[in-house]
C-alpha positions as CSV (number, residue, x, y, z in Angstrom):
1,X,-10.1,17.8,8.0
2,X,-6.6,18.1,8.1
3,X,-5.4,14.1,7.1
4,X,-1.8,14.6,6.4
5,X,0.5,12.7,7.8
6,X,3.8,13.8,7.8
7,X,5.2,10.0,9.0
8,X,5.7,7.5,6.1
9,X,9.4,7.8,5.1
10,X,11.4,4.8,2.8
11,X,14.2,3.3,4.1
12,X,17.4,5.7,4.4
13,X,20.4,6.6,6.0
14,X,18.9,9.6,7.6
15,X,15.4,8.1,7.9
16,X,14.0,9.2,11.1
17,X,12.7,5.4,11.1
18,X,15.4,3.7,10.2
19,X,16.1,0.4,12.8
20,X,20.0,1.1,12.9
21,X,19.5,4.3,14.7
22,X,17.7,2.3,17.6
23,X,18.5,3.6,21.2
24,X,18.6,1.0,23.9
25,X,19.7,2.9,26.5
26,X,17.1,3.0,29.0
27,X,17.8,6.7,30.4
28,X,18.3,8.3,26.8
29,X,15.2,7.0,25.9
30,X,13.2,8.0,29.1
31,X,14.9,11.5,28.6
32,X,13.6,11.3,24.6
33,X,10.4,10.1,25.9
34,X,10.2,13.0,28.7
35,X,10.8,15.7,26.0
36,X,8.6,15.0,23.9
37,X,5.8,14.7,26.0
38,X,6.8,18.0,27.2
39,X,6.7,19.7,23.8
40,X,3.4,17.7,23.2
41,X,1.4,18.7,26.2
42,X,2.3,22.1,25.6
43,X,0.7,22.3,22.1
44,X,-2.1,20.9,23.5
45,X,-2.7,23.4,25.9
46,X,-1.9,26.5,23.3
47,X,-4.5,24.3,21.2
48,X,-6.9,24.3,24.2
49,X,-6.5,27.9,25.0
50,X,-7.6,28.9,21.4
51,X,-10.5,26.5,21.1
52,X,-11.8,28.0,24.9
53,X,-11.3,31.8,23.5
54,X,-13.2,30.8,20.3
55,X,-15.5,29.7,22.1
56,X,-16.4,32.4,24.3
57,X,-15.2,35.2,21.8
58,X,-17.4,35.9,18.7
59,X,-15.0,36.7,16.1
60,X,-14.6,37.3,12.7
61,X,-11.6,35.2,11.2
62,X,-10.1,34.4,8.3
63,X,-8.2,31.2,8.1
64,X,-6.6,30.9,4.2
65,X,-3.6,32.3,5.8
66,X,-3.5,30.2,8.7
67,X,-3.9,26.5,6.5
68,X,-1.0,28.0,4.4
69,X,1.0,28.4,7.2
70,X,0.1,25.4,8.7
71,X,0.9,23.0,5.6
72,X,4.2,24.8,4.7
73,X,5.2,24.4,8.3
74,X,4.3,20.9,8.6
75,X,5.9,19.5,5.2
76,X,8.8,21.4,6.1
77,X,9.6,19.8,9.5
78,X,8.4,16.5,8.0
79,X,10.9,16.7,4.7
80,X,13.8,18.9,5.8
81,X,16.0,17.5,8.6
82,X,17.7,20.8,8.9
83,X,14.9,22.1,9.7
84,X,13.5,19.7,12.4
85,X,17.0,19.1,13.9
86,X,18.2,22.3,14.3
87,X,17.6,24.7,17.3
88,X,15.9,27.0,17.6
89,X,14.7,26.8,13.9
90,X,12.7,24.1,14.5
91,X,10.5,25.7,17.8
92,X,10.1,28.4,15.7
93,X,8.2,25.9,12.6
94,X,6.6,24.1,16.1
95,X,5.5,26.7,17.2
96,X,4.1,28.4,13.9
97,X,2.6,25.1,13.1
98,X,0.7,24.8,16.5
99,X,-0.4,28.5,17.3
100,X,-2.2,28.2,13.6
101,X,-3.4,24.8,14.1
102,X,-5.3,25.9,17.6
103,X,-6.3,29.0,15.4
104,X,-8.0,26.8,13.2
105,X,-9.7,24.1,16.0
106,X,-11.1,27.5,17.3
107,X,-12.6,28.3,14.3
108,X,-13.7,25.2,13.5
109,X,-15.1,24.6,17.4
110,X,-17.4,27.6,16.5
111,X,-19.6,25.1,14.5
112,X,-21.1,23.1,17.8
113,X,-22.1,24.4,20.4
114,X,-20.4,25.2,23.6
115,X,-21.8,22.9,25.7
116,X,-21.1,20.0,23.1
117,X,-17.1,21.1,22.4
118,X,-16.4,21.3,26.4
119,X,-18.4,18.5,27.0
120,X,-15.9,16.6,24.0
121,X,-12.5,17.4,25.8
122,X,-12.2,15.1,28.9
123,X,-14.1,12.6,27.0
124,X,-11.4,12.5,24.1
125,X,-8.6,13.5,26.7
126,X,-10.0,10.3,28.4
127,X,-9.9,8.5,25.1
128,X,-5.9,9.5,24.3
129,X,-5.0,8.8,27.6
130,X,-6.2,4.9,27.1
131,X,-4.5,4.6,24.1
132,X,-1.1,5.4,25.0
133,X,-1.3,3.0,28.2
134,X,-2.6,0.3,25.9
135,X,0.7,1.7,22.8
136,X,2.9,1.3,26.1
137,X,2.1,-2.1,27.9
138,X,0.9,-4.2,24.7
139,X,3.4,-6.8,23.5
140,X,2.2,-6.6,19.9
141,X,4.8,-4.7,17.2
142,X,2.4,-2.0,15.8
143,X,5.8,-0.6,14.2
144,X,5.4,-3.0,11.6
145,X,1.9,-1.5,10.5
146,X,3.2,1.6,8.8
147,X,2.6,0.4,4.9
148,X,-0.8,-0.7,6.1
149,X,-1.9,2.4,7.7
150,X,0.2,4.5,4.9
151,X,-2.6,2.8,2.5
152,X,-5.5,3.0,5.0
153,X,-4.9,7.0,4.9
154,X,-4.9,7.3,1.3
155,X,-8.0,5.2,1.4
156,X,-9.8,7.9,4.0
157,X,-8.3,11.0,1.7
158,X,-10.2,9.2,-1.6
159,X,-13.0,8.4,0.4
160,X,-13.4,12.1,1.6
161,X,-13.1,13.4,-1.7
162,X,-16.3,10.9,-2.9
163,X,-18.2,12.8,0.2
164,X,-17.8,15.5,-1.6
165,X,-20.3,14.5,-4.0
166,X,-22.8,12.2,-2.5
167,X,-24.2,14.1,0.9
168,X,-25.6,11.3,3.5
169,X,-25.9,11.2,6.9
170,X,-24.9,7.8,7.4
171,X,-21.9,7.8,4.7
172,X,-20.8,10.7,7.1
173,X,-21.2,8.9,10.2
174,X,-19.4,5.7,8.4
175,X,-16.2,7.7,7.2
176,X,-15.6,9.7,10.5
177,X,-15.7,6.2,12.1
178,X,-13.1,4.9,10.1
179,X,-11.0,8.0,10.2
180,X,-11.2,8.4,14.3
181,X,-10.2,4.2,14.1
182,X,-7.5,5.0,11.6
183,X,-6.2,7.9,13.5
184,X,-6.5,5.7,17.4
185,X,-3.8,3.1,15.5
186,X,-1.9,6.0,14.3
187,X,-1.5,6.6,17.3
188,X,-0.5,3.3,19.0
189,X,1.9,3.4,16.3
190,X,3.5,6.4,16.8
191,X,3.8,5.7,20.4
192,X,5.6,2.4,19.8
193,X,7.6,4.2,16.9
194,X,8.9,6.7,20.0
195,X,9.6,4.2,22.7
196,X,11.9,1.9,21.1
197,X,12.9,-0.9,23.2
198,X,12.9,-3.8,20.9
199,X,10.3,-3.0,18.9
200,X,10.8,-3.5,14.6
201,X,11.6,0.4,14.5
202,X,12.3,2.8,16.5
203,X,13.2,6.6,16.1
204,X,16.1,8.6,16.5
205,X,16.5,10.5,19.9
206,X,17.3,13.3,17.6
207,X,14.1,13.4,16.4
208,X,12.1,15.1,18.9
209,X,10.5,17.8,17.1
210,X,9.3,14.9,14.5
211,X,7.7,12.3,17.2
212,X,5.9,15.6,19.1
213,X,4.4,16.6,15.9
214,X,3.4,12.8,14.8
215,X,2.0,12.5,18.0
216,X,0.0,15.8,18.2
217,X,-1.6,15.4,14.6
218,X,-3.1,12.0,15.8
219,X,-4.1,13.7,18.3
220,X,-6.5,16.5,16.2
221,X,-6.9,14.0,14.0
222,X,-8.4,11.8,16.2
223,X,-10.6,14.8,18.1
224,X,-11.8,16.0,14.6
225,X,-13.1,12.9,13.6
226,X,-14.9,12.9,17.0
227,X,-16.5,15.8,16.8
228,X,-17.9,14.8,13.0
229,X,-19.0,11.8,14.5
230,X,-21.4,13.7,16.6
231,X,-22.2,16.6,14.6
232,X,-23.8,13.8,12.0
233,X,-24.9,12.2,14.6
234,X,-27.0,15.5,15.7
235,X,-27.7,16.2,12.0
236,X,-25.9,19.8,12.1
């Protein structure tokens, strides 16, 4: 499972977070919005594409090399603001990150069944989908949730380490249950965290690179967790 999230940042002057950097301008922050859905719905489909070709392509892969890549990327974008702000350097880290992440959802989609990963994708696309209308007409702040969720994570991360030693069914179902619920208000947050518009915080309109790739690890996140749900569900 890949649990890291690259969004919990202290209060800064450059923090990507930080309420002073607030747009209220209602076409820079459509524009923002725009972009960033762009960027995300084309990792999505690169992601797509590689889970379909694992799929129907019997391969033998090797994917130490991807997760290295993957990590570095991500911690990069997430820590250096050189490296997220600047063009094109941070497409390139996008698009390293997400051509090894689909490598890896391929590989991992190789453990169910065909029938059971294509059946998954409208289903969770269907899931997503009702999550960001509910992040974009709710009145509630979910901005304000960060610490909570922050802890929540770590919570998930130690309780996936105890899996490690104690092999149930049920304990399996239990944690991928909390993780795919940890990961849907991840990503109600990160929604609200984009669209600004009076909410507690709001991100920069610089930051485009950063929300796309927030948005897109709740989004694996979230399908990963899925797909453990059933696969313990099955017994596999």
């Amino acid at each position: 499972m890949y649990d890291v999230e690259a969004n919990q940042y202290g209060k800064s002057d450059y923090s990507p977070f930080d309420n002073t950097m607030a747009f209220s301008d209602v076409s820079i922050r459509a524009g923002f919005i725009r972009k960033v859905y762009s960027i995300l719905l084309c990792q999505l489909v690169v992601t797509i594409a590689f889970i379909c070709f694992f799929l129907y392509w019997t391969l033998v892969y090797h994917n130490f090399f991807s997760r290295a890549v993957t990590f570095v990327t991500m911690i990069a974008m997430a820590c250096c603001e050189s490296v997220r702000r600047t063009f094109p350097t941070n497409m390139i880290f996008l698009s390293l990150f997400t051509l090894c992440e689909g490598y890896l959802l391929g590989a991992v989609s190789r453990l169910l069944s065909e029938f059971h990963m294509i059946s998954r994708i409208p289903h969770h696309i269907v899931v997503v989908l009702a999550i960001t209308i509910f992040a974009f007409q709710t009145k509630y702040d979910f901005t304000m949730m960060g610490g909570i969720l922050f802890v929540a994570l770590i919570i998930l991360i130690c309780f996936g380490f105890l899996m490690i030693f104690f092999h149930s069914r049920v304990l399996s179902i239990v944690y991928a249950c909390i993780g795919a619920l940890i990961f849907a208000v991840y990503l109600v947050y990160d929604t609200q965290i984009m669209m600004g518009g009076g909410k507690m915080y709001s991100i920069s309109p610089e930051e485009y690179i950063f929300a796309a790739l927030n948005l897109y690890l709740d989004i694996v996140n979230l399908f990963l967790y899925i797909l453990q749900i059933i696969a313990a569900a099955r017994g596999d």
